[in-house]
Every structure is written in structure tokens, then in C-alpha cells.
N, C-alpha and C positions, 0 to 999 in steps of 0.2 A: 465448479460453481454453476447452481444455474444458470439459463439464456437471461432469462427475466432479470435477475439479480445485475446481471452483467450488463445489459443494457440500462439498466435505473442507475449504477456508476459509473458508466460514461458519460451516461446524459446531466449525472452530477457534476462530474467533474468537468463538464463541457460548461455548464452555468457557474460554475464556483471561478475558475480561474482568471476571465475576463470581467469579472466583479472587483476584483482584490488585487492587490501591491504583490509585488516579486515574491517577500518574505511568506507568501501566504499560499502562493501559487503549488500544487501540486502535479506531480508528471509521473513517478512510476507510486500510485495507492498501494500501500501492501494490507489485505484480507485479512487476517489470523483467524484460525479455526479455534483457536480459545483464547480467551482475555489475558491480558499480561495479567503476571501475579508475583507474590509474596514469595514460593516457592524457589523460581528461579533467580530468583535477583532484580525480578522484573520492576517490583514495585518499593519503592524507596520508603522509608519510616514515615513521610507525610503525605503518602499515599500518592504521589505522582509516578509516572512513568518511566524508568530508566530508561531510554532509549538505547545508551550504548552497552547495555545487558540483554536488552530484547535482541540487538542486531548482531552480540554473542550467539545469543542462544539459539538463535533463527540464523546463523550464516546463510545453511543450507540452501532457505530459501529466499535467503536476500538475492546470492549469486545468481539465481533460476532469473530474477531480474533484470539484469544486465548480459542474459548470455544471447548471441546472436549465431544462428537464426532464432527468434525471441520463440516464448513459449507459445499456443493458438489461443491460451486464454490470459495473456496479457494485454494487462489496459495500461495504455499511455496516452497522456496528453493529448489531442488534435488531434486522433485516428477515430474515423467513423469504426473500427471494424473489431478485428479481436486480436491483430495482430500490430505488430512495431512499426 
């Protein structure tokens, strides 16, 4: 991911979380390099988002998530930087 990119979703998610209730709050963003779809299960018949189809399909890089020592271009909540 770009530098640039990376720091505009930080600094998003640095303004978005102290605006908004728990239910709303986010801590690890995940990116996708192509839109969910129709294809994989992704998109359900009234065109909303399966979540638990995308998080099939995307294991791989759900894990990359949670693995420590985190990745260098992971963004998580309350970190100035690139890391966990």
C-alpha cells in the first residue's frame, strides 16, 4: 500500500473512532485489493456484503491480521506508525 494511502487511514481511523459508540469503532481495517462479489459468495441476492463468505475467502489474509510480530504495514487503532 502506498505511504500516502496509509497515512490518510490512520488519520482516518484516528478521527472516526473517538466520534462514534463501541459498535462502530474500528481497530484492525482490512483493505481488499478487489470489491467483494457475486462470484465468490461474497455478495448475497440483495446485494449486501456476506461478511462471513468474505472472511472464508480471505482467511489467508484475515490471519496476516492478528499474527505477531504484526506485519510493517499494519494499521491498528491508536498507533502513530505502521506497526502493532
Amino acid at each position: 500500500m502506498p505511504e500516502v494511502v496509509h497515512r490518510a487511514l490512520v488519520q482516518a481511523l484516528a478521527d472516526h473512532n473517538p466520534a462514534v459508540g463501541s459498535a462502530a469503532r474500528m481497530k484492525l481495517p482490512m483493505v481488499m485489493a478487489r470489491f467483494a462479489g457475486p462470484d465468490g459468495g461474497e455478495v448475497i441476492d440483495k446485494g449486501y456484503v456476506g461478511q462471513r463468505q468474505v472472511l472464508i475467502n480471505q482467511w489467508t489474509f484475515v490471519e496476516l491480521r492478528y499474527d505477531r510480530p504484526a506485519a510493517a504495514d499494519l494499521i491498528v487503532a491508536g498507533t502513530a506508525g505502521r506497526t502493532a
